[in-house]
Backbone as ProteinMPNN parsed JSONL, in Angstrom:
{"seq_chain_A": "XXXXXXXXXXXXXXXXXXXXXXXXXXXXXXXXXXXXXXXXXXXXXXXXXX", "coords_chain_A": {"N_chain_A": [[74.757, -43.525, 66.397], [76.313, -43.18, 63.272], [79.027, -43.617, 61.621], [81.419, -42.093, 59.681], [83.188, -42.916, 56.608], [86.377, -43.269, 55.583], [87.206, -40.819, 53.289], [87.474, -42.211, 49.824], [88.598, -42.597, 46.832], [86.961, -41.836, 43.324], [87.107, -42.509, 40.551], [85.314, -41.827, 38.72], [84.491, -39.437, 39.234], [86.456, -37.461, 38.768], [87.52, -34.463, 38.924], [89.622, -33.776, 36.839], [89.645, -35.574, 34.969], [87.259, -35.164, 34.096], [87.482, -32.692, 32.496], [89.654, -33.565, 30.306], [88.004, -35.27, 29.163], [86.097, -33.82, 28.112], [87.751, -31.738, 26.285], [88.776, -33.27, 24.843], [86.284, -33.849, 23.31], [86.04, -31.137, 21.968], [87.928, -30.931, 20.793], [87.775, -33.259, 18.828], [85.341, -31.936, 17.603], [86.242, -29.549, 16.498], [87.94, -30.738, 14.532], [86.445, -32.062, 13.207], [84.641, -29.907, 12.044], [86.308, -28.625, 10.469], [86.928, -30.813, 8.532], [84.802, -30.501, 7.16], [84.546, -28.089, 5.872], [83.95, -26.18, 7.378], [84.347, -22.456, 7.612], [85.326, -21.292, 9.292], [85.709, -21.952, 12.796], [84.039, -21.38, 15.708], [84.256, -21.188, 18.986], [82.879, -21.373, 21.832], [82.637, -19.681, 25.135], [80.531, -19.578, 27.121], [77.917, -21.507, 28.374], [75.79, -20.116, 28.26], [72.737, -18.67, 26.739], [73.306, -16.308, 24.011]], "CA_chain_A": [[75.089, -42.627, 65.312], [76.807, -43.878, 62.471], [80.315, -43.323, 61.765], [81.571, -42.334, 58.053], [84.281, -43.883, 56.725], [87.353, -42.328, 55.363], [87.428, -40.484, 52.053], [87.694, -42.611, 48.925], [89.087, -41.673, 45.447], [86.059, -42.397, 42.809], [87.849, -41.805, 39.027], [83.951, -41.691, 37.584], [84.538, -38.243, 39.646], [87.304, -36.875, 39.261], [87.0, -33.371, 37.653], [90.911, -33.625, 35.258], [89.034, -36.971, 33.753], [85.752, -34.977, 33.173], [88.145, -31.937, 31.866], [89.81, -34.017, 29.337], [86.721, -36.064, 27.804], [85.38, -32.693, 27.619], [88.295, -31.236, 25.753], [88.892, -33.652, 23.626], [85.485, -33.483, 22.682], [86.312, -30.141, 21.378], [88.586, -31.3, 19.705], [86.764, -33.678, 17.772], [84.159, -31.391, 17.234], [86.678, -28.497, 15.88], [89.009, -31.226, 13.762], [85.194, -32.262, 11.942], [84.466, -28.935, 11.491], [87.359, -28.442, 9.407], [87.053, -31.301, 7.694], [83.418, -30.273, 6.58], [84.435, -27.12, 5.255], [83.616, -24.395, 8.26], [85.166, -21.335, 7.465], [85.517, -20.017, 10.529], [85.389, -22.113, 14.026], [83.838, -20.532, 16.865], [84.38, -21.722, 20.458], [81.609, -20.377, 23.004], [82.934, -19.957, 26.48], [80.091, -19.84, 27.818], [76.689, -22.294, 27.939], [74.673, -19.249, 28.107], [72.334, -17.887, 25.745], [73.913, -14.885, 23.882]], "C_chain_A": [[76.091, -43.324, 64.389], [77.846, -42.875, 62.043], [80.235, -43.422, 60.083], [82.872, -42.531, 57.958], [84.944, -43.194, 55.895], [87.086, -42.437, 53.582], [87.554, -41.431, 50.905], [87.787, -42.196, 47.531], [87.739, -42.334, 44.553], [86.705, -41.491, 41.174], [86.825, -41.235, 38.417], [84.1, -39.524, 38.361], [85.529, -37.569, 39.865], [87.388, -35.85, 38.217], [88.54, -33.218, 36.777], [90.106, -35.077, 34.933], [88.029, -36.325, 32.855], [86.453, -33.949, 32.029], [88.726, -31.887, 30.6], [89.268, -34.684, 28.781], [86.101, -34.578, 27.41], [86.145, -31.865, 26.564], [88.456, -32.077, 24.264], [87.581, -34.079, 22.894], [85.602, -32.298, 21.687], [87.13, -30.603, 19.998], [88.42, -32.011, 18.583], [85.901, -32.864, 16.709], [85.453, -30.181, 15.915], [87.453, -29.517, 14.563], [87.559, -31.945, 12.349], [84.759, -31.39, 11.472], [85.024, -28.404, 10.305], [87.156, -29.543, 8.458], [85.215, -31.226, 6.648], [83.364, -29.175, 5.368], [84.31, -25.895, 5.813], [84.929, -23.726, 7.779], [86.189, -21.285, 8.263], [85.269, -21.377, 12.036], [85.237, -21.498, 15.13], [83.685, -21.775, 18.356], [83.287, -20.942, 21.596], [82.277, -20.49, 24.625], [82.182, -20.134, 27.536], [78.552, -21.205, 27.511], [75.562, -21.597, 27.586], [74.033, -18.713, 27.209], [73.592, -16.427, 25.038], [72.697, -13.965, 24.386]], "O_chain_A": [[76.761, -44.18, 64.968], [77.701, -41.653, 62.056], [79.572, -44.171, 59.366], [83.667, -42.401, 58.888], [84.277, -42.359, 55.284], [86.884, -43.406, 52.851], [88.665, -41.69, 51.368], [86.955, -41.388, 47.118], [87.357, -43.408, 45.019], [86.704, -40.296, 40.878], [87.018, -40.293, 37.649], [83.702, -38.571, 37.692], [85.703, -37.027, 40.957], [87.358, -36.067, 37.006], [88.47, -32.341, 35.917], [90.889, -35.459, 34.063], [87.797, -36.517, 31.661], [86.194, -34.14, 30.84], [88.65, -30.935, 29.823], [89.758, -34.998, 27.697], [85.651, -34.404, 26.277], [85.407, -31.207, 25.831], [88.325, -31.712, 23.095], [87.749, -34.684, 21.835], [85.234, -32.527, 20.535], [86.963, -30.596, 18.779], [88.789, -31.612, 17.478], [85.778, -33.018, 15.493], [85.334, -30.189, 14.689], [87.519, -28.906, 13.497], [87.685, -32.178, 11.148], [84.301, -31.599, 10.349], [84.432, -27.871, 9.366], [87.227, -29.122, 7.303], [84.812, -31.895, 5.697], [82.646, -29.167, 4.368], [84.443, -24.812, 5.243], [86.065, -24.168, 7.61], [87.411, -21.247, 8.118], [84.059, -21.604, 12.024], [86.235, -21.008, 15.658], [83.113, -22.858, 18.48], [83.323, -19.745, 21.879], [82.3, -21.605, 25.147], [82.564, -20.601, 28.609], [78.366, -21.658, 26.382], [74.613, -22.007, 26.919], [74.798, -18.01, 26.548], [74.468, -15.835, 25.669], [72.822, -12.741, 24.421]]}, "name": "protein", "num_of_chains": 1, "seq": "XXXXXXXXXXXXXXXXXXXXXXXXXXXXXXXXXXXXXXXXXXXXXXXXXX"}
């Protein structure tokens, strides 16, 4: 039987890395918005259809 080997940290997975590429995506996205002209920025909380 094969033995597993102790825990290792993997950064490509670590969910505060994915948290902040994801945010500051937002941020991108909301700071081009503005510079386009949107009125109004809307944020969706969810992925789901309305």
């Amino acid at each position: 039987m094969a033995r597993e080997g102790p825990a290792t940290y993997a950064p490509a997975r670590d969910a505060r890395r994915y948290e902040q590429q994801r945010l500051q995506r937002l941020v991108d996205d909301v700071a081009e918005a503005e510079r386009s002209g949107a009125g109004t920025v809307q944020i969706e909380t969810s992925r789901d259809p309305p």
